[in-house]
C-alpha positions in Angstrom: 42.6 25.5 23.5 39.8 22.6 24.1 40.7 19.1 24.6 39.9 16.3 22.5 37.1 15.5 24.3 35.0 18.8 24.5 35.6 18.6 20.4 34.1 15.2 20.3 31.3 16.8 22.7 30.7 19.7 20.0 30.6 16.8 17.5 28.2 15.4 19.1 25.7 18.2 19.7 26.2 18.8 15.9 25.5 15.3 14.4 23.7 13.4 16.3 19.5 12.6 16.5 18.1 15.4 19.1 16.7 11.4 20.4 20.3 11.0 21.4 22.3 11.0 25.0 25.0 13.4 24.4 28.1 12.7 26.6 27.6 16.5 28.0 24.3 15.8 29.2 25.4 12.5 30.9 23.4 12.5 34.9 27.2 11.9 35.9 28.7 9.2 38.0 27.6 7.8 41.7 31.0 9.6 42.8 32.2 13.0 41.0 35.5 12.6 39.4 37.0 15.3 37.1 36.6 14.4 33.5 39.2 13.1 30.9 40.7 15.7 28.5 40.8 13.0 25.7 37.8 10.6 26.4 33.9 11.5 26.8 32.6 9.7 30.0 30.8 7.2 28.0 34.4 6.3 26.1 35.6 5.9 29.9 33.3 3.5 30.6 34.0 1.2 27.7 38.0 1.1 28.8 36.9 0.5 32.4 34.4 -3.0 31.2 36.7 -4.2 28.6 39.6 -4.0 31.2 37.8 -5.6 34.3 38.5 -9.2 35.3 35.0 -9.9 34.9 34.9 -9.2 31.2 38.1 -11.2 31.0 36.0 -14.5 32.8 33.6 -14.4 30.4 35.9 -15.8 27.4 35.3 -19.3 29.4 31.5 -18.9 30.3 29.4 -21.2 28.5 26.3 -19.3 26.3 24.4 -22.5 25.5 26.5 -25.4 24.9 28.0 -26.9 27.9 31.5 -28.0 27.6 31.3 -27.8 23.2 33.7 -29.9 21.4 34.9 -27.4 19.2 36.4 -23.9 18.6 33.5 -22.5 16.5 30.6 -22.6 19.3 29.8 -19.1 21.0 30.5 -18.4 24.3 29.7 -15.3 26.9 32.4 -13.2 25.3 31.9 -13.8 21.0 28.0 -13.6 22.1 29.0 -10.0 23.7 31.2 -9.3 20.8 28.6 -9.6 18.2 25.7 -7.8 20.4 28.7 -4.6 20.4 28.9 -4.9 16.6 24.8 -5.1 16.2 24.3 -2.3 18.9 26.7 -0.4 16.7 25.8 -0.5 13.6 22.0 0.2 14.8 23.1 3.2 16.6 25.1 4.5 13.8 22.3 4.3 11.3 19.8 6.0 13.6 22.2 9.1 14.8 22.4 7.8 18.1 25.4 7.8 20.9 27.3 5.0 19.8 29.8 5.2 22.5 27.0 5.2 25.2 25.5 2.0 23.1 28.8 0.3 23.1 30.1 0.3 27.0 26.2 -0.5 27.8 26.6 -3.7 25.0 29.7 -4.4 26.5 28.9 -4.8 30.4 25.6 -6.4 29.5 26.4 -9.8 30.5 29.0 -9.3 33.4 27.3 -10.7 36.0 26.1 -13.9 33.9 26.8 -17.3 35.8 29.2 -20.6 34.8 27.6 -22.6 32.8 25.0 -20.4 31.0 21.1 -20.0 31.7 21.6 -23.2 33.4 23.4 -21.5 35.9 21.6 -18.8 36.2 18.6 -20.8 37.4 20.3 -22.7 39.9 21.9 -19.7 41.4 18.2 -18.2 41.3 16.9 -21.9 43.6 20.1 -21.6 46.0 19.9 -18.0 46.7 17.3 -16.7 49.2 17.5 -13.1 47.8 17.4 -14.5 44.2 19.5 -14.5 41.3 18.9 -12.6 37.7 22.4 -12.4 35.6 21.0 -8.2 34.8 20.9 -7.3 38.3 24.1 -9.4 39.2 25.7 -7.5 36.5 24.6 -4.2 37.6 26.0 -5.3 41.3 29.8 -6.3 39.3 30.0 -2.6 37.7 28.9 -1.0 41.2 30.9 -2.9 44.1 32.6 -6.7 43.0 35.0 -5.0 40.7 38.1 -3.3 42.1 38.2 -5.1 45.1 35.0 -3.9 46.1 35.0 -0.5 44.6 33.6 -1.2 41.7 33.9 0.6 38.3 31.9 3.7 38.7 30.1 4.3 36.0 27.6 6.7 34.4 23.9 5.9 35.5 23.2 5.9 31.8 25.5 3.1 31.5 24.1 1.3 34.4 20.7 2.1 33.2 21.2 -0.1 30.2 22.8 -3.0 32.1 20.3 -3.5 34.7 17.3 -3.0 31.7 18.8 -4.9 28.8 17.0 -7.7 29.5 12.9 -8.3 31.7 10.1 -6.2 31.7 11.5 -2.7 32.7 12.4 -0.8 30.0 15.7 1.2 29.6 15.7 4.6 30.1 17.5 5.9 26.6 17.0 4.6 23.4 20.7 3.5 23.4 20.2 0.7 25.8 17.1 -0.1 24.3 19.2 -0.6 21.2 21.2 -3.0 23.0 18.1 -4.8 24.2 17.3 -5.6 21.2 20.2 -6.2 19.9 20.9 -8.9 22.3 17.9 -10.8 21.7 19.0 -10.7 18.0 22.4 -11.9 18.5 21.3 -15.2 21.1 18.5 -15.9 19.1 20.7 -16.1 15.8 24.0 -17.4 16.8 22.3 -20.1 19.1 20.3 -21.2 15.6 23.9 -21.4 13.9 25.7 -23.2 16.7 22.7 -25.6 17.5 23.0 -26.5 13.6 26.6 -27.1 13.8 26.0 -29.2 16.9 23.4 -31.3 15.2 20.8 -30.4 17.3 18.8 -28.8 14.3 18.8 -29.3 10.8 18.0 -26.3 7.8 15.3 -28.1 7.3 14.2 -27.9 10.5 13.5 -24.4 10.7 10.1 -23.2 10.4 9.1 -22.4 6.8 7.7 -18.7 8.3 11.2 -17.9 9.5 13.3 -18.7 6.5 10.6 -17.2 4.3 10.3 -13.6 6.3 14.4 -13.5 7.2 16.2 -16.2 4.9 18.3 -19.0 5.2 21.3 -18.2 6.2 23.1 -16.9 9.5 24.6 -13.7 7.9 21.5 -12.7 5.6 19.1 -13.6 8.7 20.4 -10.5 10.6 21.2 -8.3 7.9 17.1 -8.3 7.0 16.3 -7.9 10.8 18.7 -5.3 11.2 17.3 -3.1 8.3 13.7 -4.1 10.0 15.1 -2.5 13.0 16.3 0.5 11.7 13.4 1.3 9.3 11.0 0.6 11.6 12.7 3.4 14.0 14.3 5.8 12.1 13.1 9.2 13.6 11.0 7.4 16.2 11.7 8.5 20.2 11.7 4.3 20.2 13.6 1.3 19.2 11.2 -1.6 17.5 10.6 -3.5 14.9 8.0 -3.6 12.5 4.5 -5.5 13.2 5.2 -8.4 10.8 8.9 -9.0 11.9 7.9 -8.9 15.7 5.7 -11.5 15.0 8.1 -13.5 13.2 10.7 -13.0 16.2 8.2 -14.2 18.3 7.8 -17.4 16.3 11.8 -17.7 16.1 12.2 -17.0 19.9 9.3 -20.1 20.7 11.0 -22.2 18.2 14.2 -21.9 20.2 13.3 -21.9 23.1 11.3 -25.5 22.4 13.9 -26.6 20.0 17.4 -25.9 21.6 16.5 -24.3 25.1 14.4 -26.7 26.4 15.3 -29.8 24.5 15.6 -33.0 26.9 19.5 -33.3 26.0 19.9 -29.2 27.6 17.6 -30.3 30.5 19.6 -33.6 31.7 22.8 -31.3 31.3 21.0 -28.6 33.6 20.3 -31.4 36.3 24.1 -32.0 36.3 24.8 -27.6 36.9 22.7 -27.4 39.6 24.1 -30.5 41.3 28.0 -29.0 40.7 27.0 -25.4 41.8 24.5 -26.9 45.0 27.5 -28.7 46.5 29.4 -25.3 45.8 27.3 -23.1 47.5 26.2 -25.8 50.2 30.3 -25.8 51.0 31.1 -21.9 51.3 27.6 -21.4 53.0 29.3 -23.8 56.0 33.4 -23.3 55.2 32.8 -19.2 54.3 36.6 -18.6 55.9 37.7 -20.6 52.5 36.1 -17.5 50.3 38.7 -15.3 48.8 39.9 -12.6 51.3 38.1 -9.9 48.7 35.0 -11.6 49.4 35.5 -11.9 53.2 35.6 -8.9 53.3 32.5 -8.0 52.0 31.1 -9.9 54.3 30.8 -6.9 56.7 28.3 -5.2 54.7 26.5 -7.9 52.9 24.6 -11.2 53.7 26.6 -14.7 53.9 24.0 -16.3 51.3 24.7 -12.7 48.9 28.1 -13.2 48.9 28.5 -16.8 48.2 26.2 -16.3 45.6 28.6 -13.5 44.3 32.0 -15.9 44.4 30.0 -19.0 42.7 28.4 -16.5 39.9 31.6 -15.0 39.1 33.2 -18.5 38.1 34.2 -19.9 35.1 32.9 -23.3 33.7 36.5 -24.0 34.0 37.1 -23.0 37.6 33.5 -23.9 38.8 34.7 -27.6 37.8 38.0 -27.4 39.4 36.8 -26.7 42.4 34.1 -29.2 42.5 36.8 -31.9 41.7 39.3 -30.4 44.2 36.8 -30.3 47.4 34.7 -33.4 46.5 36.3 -35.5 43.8 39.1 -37.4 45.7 42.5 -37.3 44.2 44.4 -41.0 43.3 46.4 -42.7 45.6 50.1 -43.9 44.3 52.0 -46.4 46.5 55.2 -44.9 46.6 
């Protein structure tokens, strides 16, 4: 009798675009283990992000707003939620591996610092090796996980996390689904919560935008989602069509101008890489107050690596209790 999973394997031979990674055809893991006889290897590797500690951190990991009064404003985790449910509606519409889409979606941002982009470029200063939130997430899946053993996943899986965002291109059309996909998510949701914030008015948005995509949050990705699919249904390649990348372009600018850059996010940034400088400045000179998971790693990898490992894995919310417990100095009661 076959288990579950081969069925789900014939399944997908039988439906899916010939574009597609099948589960069967998967290049396999870093280390051989036998497969499950109810989930396809790319099902695995979705239990095995959304179960890690490092998913759970990123629930208090800022995506733009630092410190946002309010309930409604996105953070690592609802930003990772909605590039899942973009990456999966994309891949379902073009006959693509939607579970190999998914876990790919899901460990995107893994390795993304406290504190946002802001973060991620004072971790990039500090470190003499570097920092890019891709790579860092690659490094989370592969070793910080599991006490250093790391999740072990499927190189297509890994594929997709290292590529989803710079230059270098992923290797299956899945995680270029979810390179797209996350650009359309940040560069929607961060419109919608800059609004709320009062950053940005409707009327602030360039007439081009709201003329090619609308003016509201839901409608603008429900057009560039159908742009998306129509512009690569049956196409060995994810895009979009000539005059919505241009639009994108204009939207991405606007952004990055607008909210991104804006002198109210750049005075904030100067206060990040202050916090996260006196961090790493401390466990650089006091690394025997590291965690004992990170000692240990310490035997194979550089002091400057793994202190930049321990800070990038923080919350906003620990990152700041620390920095208040080693510098801030507590009150003093007469008793």
């Amino acid at each position: 009798m076959k288990s579950i999973r081969e069925l789900r394997q014939e399944e997908e031979g039988q439906f899916l675009s010939s574009f597609a990674i099948k589960s069967s055809g998967s290049a396999g893991r870093m280390v051989y283990e036998d497969p499950c006889d109810i989930r396809t290897c790319f099902q695995r590797d979705i239990d095995r992000i959304v179960h890690s500690k490092a998913f759970r951190r990123l629930k208090h990991k800022t995506q733009v707003f630092l410190q946002p009064e309010g309930d409604h404003y996105r953070t690592r985790m609802t930003h990772t939620i909605e590039v899942v449910r973009i990456s999966r509606t994309l891949a379902r519409a073009l006959r693509l591996n939607e579970d190999l889409t998914e876990a790919i979606a899901w460990g995107h941002d893994l390795g993304h610092t406290p504190f946002g982009h802001a973060g991620e470029r004072a971790l990039a200063k500090l470190c003499p090796e570097g920092f890019r939130h891709n790579e860092q997430s690659l490094r989370v899946v592969d070793l910080l996980e599991k006490n250093g053993i790391g999740l072990n996943l499927c190189m297509e899986v890994r594929d997709g996390i290292l590529n989803h965002t710079g230059e270098q291109e992923p290797s299956t059309l899945e995680g270029k689904v979810v390179k797209i996909a996350d650009r359309v998510a940040y560069i929607c949701h961060d419109l919608d919560d800059a609004i709320r914030a009062g950053i940005l008015s409707q009327k602030d948005i360039p007439p081009e935008i709201i003329t090619a995509t609308g003016a509201e949050y839901s409608k603008r990705l429900d057009v560039i989602i159908h742009d998306i699919i129509q512009a690569s249904f049956g196409k060995n390649d994810i895009t979009l069509s000539p005059q919505m990348y241009f639009v994108m372009e204009s939207f991405r600018n606007f952004m990055y101008e607008r909210v991104y850059y804006n002198p109210i996010a750049k005075g904030e940034e100067k206060k990040v890489f202050g916090i996260l400088e006196m961090l790493y400045n401390f466990y650089l000179k006091n690394h025997d107050k590291l965690p004992r998971d990170y000692i240990s790693l310490l035997q194979t990898e550089s002091l400057h690596q793994v202190v930049c490992d321990y800070i990038a894995g923080m919350t906003d919310k620990y990152a700041m209790y620390k920095y208040n417990e080693l510098f801030i100095p507590e009150s003093w009661q007469v008793r």
